[in-house]
C-alpha positions in Angstrom: 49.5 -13.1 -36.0 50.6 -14.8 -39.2 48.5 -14.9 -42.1 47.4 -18.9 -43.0 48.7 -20.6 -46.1 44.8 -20.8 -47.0 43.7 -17.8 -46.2 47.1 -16.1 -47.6 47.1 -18.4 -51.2 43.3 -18.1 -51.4 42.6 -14.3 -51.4 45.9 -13.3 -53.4 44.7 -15.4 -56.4 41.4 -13.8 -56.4 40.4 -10.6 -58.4 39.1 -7.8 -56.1 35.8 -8.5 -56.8 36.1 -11.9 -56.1 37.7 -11.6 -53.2 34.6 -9.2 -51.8 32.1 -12.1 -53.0 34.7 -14.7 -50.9 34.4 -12.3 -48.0 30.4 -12.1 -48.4 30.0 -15.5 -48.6 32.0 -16.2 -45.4 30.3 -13.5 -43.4 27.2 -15.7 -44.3 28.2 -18.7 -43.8 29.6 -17.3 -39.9 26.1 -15.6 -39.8 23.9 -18.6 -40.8 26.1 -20.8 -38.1 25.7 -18.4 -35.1 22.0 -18.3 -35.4 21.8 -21.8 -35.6 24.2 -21.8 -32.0 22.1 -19.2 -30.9 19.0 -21.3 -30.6 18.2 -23.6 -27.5 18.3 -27.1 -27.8 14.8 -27.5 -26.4 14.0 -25.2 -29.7 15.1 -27.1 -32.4 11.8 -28.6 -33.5 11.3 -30.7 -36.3 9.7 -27.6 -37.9 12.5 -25.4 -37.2 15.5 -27.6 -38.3 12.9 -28.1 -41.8 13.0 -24.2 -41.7 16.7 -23.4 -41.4 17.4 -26.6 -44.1 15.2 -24.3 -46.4 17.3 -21.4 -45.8 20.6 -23.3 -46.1 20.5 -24.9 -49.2 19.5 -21.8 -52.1 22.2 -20.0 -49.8 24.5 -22.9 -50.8 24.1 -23.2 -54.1 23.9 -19.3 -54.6 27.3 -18.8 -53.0 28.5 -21.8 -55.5 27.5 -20.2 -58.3 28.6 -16.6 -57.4 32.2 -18.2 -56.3 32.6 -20.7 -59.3 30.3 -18.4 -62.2 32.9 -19.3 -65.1 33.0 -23.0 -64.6 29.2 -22.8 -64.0 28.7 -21.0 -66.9 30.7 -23.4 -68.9 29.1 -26.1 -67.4 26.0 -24.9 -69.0 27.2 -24.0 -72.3 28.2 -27.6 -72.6 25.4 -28.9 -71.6 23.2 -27.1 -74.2 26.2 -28.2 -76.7 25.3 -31.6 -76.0 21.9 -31.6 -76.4 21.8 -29.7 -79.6 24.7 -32.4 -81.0 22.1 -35.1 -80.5 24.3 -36.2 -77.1 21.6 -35.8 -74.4 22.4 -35.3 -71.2 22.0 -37.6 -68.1 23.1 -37.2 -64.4 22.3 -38.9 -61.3 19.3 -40.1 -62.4 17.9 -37.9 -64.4 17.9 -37.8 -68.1 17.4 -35.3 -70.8 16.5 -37.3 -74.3 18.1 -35.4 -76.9 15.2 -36.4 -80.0 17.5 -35.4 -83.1 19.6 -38.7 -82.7 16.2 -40.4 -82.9 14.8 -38.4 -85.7 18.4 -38.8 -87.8 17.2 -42.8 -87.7 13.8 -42.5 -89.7 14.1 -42.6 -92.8 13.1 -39.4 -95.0 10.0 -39.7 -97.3 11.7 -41.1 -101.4 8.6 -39.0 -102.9 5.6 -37.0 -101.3 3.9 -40.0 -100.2 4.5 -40.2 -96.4 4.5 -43.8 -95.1 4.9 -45.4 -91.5 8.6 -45.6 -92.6 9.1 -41.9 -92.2 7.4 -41.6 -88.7 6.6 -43.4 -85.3 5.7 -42.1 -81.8 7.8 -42.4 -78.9 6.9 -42.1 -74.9 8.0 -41.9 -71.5 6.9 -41.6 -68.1 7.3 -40.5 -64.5 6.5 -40.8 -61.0 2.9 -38.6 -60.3 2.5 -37.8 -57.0 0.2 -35.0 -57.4 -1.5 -37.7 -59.2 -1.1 -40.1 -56.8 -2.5 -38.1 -54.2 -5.6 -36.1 -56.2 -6.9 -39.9 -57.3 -6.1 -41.1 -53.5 -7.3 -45.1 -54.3 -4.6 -47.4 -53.1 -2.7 -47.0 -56.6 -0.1 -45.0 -57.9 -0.1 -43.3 -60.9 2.4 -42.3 -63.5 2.7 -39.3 -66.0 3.3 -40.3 -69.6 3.8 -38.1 -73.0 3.9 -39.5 -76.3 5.1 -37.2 -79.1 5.7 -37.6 -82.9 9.2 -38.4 -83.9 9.8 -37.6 -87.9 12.1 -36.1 -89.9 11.8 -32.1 -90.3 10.2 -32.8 -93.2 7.6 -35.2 -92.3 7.0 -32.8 -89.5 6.7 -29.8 -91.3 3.9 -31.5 -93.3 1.6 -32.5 -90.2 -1.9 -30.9 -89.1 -2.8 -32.5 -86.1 -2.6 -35.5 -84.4 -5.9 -37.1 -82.8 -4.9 -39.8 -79.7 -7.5 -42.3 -79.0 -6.9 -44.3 -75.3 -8.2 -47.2 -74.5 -11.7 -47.5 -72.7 -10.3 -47.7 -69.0 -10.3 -43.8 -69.3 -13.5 -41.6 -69.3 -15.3 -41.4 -72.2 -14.4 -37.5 -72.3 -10.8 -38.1 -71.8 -10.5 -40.7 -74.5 -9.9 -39.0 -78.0 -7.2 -36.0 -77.9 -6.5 -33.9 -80.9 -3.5 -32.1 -80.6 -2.2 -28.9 -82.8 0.9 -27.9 -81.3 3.5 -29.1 -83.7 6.4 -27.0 -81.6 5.9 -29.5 -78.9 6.3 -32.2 -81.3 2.3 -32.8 -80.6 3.1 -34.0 -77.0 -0.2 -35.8 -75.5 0.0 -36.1 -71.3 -2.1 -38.4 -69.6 -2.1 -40.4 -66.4 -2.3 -44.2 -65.8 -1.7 -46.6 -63.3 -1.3 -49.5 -65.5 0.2 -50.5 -69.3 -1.7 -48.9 -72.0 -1.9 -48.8 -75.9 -2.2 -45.3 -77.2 -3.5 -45.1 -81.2 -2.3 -42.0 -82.7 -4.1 -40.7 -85.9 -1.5 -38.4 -87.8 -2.8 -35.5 -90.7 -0.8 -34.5 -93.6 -0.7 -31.3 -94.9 -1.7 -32.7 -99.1 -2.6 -36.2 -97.8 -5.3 -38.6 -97.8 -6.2 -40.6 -95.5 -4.2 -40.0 -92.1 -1.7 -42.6 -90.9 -2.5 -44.6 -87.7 0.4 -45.2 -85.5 0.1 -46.9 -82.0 2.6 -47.3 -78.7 2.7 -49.8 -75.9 2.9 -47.4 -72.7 4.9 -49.3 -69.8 5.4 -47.2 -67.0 9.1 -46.2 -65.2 9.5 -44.3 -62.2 11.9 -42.0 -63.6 11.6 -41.9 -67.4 13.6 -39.5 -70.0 12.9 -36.1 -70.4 11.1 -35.5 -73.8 
């Protein structure tokens, strides 16, 4: 029997290799679609059509990625390009905030005096359904993160940063000092409501520390930071 265009043009522009990952992922595609034959109508369950929807979709996107590994690869070379540049990335929703094109707009310090010219916070916030769920009271509740945005810098040259929420919190959740300067002194918190968050910065060689503050509103699907 003759050979089809598809089959024929397909497997002849493949590398060996390739062509054995072609033929594996075929065998189990052919596999994955006689089981599902194989099973009786009355058998199909909710659980069982949640069970082979499991199964189906890392076999997808594993065969994708084993078929098309150079574009995927490229793919994610350009996306890390893009961050690094200051770009971000964004994609059906989602959104990866790339902070050196908001550091690049503070100004650096003109002497060794840092001032709230030369620093500010910035926030964002997501969907919590963990959250949501744990609290279980008729509201939903949100992630946010506020970090420090500054020049290198300014950054090099902070010691902690102490966040103070308002009183609608616990009196033991209200005052967080944070250390980890690699994190840009991310603080995480939930809420189910608009907040002010007050933001005591320390210098390395300066007195007093600066206060900053930042209006929290609350998105569903907020940026990546």
């Amino acid at each position: 029997m003759e050979q089809s265009a598809f089959s024929r043009e397909t497997l002849t522009r493949l590398p060996q290799n390739r062509q054995v990952q072609f033929a594996l992922a075929i065998l189990g595609a052919l596999i994955l679609t006689a089981v599902v034959l194989l099973i009786p109508k009355e058998r199909l369950t909710d659980a069982a059509v949640a069970l082979l929807t499991a199964l189906l979709w890392p076999y997808v996107i594993l065969v994708a990625i084993i078929l098309f590994r150079s574009q995927f690869v490229s793919f994610i070379s350009a996306l890390i390009i893009s961050i690094q540049s200051g770009r971000g990335f964004k994609f059906a929703g989602f959104e990866l905030t790339a902070l050196t094109d908001q550091a690049k707009r503070i100004p650096k310090p003109l002497g060794d005096e840092i001032t709230l010219e030369n620093i500010a916070l910035l926030h964002t916030s997501f969907l919590s359904a963990e959250g949501t769920n744990r609290f279980n009271d008729g509201h939903t509740y949100y992630q946010f993160e506020v970090i420090v945005i500054a020049p290198d810098a300014v950054m090099d040259r902070i010691e902690s940063v102490t966040y103070n929420l308002e009183d609608s919190w616990p009196e033991a959740l209200r005052t967080k000092k944070i250390n980890d300067r690699r994190s840009r002194f991310k603080m995480k918190e939930l809420a189910n409501g608009t907040s002010i968050v007050r933001a005591d910065v320390y210098f390395r060689g300066q007195e007093p520390p600066l206060s900053l503050n930042r209006f929290i509103d609350l998105r569903a699907e907020g940026p990546r930071i």
